[in-house]
C-alpha positions in Angstrom: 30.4 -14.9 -6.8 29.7 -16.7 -9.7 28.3 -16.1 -12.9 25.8 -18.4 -12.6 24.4 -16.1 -9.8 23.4 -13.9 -12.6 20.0 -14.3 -14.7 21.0 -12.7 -18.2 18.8 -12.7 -21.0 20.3 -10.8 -24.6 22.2 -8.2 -22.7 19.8 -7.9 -20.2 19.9 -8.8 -16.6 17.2 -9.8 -15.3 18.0 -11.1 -11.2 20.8 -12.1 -9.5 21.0 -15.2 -7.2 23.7 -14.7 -5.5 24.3 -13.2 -1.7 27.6 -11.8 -2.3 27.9 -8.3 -0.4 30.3 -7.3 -3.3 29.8 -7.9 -6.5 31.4 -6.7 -10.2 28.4 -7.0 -12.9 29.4 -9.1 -16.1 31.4 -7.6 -19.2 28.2 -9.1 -21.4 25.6 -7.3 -19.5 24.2 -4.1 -21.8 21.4 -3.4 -19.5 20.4 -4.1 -16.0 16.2 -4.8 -15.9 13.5 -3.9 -14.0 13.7 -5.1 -10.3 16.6 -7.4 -10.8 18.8 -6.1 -7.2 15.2 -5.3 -5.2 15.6 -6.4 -1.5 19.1 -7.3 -1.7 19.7 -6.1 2.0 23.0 -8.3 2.0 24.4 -6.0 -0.8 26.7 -2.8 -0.3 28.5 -2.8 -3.1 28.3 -3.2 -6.8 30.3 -2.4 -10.0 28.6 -1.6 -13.2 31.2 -2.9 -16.3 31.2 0.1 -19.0 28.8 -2.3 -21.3 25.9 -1.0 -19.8 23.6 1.6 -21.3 20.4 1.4 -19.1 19.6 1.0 -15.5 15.9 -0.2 -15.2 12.9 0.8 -13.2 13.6 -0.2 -9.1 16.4 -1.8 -10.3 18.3 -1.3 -6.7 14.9 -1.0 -5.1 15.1 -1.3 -1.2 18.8 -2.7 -1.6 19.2 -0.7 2.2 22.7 -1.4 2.5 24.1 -0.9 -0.3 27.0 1.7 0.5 29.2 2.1 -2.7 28.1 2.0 -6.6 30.1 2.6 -9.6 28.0 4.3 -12.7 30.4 4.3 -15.4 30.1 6.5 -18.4 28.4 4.6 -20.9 24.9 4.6 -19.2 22.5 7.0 -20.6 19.3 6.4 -18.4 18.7 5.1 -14.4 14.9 4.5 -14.7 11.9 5.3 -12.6 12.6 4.6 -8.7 16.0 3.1 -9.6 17.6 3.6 -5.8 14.6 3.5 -4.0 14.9 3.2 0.0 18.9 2.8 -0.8 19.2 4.0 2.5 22.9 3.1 3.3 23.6 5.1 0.2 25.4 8.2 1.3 26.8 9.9 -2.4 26.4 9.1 -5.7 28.1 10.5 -9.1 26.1 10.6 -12.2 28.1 9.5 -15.2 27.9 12.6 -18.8 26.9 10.1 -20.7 23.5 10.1 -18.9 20.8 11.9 -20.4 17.7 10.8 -18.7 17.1 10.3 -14.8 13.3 8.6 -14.0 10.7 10.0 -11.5 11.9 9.1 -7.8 15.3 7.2 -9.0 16.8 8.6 -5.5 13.8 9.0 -2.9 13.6 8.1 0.5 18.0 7.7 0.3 17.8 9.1 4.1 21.7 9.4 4.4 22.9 10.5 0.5 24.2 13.6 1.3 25.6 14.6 -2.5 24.8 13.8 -5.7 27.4 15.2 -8.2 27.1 15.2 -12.3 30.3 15.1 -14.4 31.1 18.5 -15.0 30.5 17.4 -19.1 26.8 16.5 -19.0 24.9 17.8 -20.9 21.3 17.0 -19.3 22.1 17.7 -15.8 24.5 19.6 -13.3 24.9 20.2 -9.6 25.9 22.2 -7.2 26.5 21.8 -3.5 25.1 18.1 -3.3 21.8 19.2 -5.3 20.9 17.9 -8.5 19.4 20.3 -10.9 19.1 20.4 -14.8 21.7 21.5 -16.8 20.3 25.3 -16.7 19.2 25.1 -13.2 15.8 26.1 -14.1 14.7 22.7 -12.5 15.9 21.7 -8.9 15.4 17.7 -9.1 16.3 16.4 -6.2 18.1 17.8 -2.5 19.4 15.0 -1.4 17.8 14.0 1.8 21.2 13.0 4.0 22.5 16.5 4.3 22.5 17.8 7.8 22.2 21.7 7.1 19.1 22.8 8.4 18.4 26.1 6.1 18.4 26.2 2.3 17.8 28.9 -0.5 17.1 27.8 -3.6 19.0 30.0 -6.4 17.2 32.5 -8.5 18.1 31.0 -11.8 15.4 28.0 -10.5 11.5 28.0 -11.9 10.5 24.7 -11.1 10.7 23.1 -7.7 10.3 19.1 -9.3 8.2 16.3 -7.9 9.7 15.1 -4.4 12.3 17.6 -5.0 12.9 17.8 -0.9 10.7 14.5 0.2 11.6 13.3 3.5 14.3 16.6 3.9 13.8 15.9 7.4 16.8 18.4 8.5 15.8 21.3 7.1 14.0 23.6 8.6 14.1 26.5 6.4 13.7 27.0 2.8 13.4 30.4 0.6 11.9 30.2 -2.4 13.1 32.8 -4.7 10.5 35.4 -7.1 11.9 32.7 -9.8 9.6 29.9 -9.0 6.5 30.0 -10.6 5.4 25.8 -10.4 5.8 23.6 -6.8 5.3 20.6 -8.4 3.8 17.3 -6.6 5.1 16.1 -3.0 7.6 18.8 -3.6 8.0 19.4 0.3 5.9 16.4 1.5 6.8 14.9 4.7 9.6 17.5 5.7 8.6 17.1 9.2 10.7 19.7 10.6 10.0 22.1 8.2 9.2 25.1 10.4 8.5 28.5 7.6 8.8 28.9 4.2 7.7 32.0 1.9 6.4 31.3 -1.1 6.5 34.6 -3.3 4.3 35.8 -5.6 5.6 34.6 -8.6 4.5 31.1 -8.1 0.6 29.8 -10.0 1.0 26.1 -8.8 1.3 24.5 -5.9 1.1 20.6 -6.5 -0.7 17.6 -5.2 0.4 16.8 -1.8 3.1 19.9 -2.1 3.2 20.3 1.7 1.9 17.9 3.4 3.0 16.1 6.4 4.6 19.1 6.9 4.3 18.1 10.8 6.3 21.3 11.9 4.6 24.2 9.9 2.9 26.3 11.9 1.6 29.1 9.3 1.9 30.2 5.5 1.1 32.6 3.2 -0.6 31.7 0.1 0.3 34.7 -2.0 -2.4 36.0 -5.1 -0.2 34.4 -7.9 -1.3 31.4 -7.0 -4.3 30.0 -9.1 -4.4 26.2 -8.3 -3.6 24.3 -5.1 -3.8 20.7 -5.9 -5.5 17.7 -3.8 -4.3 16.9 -0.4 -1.5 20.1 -0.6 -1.8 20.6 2.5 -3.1 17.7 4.5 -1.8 16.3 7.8 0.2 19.4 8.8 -0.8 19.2 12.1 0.7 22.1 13.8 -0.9 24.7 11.3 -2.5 27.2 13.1 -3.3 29.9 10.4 -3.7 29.6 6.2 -4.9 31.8 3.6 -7.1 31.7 0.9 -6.3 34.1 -2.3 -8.5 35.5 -4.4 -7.1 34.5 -7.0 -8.5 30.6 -6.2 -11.6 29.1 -7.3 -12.1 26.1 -6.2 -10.5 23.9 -3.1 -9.5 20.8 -4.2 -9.6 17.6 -2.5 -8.3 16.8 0.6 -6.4 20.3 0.6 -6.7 21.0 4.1 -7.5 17.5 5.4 -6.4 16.8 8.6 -5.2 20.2 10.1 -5.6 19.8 14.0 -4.9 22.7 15.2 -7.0 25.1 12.3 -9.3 27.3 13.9 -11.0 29.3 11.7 -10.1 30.1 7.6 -11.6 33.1 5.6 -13.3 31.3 2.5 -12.8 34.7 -0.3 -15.7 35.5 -2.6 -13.9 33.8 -5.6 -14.6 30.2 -4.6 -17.2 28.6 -6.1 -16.4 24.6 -5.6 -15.2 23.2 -2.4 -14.6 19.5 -3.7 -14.3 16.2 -1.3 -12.8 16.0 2.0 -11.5 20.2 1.9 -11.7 20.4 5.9 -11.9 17.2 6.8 -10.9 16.1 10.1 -10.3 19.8 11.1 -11.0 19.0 15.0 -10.7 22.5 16.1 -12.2 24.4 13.4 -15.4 25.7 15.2 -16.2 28.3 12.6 -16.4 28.7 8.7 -18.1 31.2 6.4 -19.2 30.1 3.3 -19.4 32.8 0.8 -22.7 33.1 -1.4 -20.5 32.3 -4.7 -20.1 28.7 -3.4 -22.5 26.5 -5.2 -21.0 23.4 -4.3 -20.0 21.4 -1.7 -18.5 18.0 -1.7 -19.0 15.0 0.1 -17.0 14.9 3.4 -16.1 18.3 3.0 -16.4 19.8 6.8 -16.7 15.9 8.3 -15.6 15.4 11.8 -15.5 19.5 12.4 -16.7 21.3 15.8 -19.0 23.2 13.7 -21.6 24.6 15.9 -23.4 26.6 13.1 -23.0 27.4 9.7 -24.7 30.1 7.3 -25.4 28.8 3.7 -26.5 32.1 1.6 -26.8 30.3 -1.7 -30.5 28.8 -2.6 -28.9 27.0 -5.9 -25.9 25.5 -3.3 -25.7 21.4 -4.2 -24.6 19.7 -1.3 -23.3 16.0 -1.5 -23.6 13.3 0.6 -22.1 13.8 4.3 -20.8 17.4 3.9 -21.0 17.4 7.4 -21.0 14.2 8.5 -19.9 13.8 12.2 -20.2 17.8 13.3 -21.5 16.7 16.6 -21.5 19.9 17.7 -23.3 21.5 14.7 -26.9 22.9 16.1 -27.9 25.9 13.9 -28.0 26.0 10.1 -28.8 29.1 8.4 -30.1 28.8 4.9 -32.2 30.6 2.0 -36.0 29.3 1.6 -35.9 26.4 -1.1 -32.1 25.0 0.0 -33.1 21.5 0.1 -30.4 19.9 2.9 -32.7 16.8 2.9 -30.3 13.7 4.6 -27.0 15.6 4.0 -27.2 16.9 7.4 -30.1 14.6 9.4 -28.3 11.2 8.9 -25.4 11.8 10.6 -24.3 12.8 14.5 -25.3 16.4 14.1 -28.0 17.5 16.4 -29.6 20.2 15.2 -31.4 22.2 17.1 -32.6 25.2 15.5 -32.9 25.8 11.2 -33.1 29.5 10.4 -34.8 30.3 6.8 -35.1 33.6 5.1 
């Protein structure tokens, strides 16, 4: 190693050079940039002089064998994406000088199996491996590496954070105490082997992307707390057999129920009134749906690529986009009120109608 392996510009370092699989950081360095150890695969370990203050966005992004690193008390803030795909990673220890950890500093670590805070932080604590803020209101991140296969979150938690359990490909059980009130984006995304989890009537939010690739999840109960269910929530979880709808939602976001193979049929409740792009998309067993007459719009894509063999459209003022139903090859009766114009949104596609039913 030699210091001419290191790029350092006022304090800051900016790359390193080198291909040393051990390295020690100079005393001069006050802050290590942006990117400056991404795809150092060669890399597994690396000490951080007590000079440094800040650890930049991807700063150790995909460095996937990188086993050992040394935070030392004087940093204050590990930036956005920091650790990213540090796979080889397998515990880290967070220094109580640090008062600000960035969106997704530890995703996709498959084998970290405990983060621990200094016992003196004042931003964060954890407990058992999990990192949490300092009142535990907020669960940040479970690390992905541990092995146990059920989880309860504790009751002193209200928010369930953005990729809180991404990738928690061991568990397959999680309780979610009457605490929670927001599931926050990709909060469970991608947990393949995810196999039930409750969420209880305390919770109003359920993110963008919350649940899906849930590849294991076979049903779940959406209780009437819950008064937004953002895009793509639930999209790709394959093995879903049965979901509900509350009353307590108005519109169906995009995507939300993209891609659910094995869906049926869903109970759309009288409180909808927007189904937005791509809601059912790609649904290939759904072979029935009722639209309620409080719907008065449906979005492109919405029921594309669905068995549909009829559907019943009650509301003359219902504005259809493009391709609602694009690809229902199956689809041969349409129900509908005199004066609902369906004009191309249903003839340009591979539907073959056979019979239109007005009233």
């Amino acid at each position: 190693m030699s210091i001419n392996d290191f790029y350092i510009v006022n304090g800051v370092l900016k790359k390193y050079y080198g291909k040393d699989v051990k390295i020690t950081i100079p005393k001069n360095v006050t802050s290590i940039g942006d990117d400056t150890f991404k795809d150092c695969n060669f890399l597994k370990s690396i000490t951080i002089p007590n000079s440094v203050t800040k650890i930049g966005k991807g700063a150790f992004d995909y460095c996937e064998n990188l086993e050992e690193i040394i935070i030392p008390e004087s940093v204050t803030s590990i930036g956005e994406w920091a650790f990213y795909m540090c796979s080889s990673l397998k515990e880290i220890t967070l220094p109580n000088s640090l008062t600000n950890i960035g969106y997704n500093a530890f995703n996709r670590c498959e084998n970290l199996m405990n983060i621990t805070v200094n016992a003196n932080n004042n931003e964060y604590i954890s407990s058992n491996g999990v990192l949490y803020n300092k009142h535990k209101t907020k669960l940040i991140r479970y690390p992905c590496g541990n092995k146990n296969k059920n989880f309860m979150i504790p009751n002193s938690v209200t928010s369930i954070g953005d990729y809180a359990f991404y990738e928690c490909e061991n568990l397959e059980f999680i309780s979610i105490p009457n605490s929670v009130i927001d599931i926050k984006d990709y909060s469970f995304n991608a947990c393949s082997n995810l196999k039930n989890i409750i969420i209880p009537n305390s919770v109003t939010n359920i993110g963008k992307y919350a649940f899906g690739a849930c590849d294991s999840l076979d049903n779940i109960t959406i209780p009437n707390s819950v008064i937004r269910i953002g895009d793509y929530a639930f999209e790709f979880c394959k093995n879903l057999i049965s979901i509900n709808i509350p009353n307590s939602i108005t519109t169906i976001e995009k995507g939300v129920f993209i891609a659910l193979y094995k869906l049926e049929s869903i109970n759309i409740p009288n409180s909808i009134t927007t189904i937005k792009r791509e809601a059912f998309s790609g649904c290939k067993n759904l072979s029935s749906i009722n639209i309620p007459e409080s719907v008065n719009y449906i979005g492109q894509y919405a029921f594309s690529d669905c068995p549909l063999e009829e559907i019943v459209l009650p509301n003359k003022k219902l504005s259809i986009d493009h391709y609602a139903f694009h690809n229902c090859k199956k689809l041969k009766i349409i129900e509908a009120p005199i004066g609902l114009s369906l004009g191309h949104l249903i003839l340009n596609n591979a539907c073959k109608i056979k019979k239109k039913l007005w009233w």
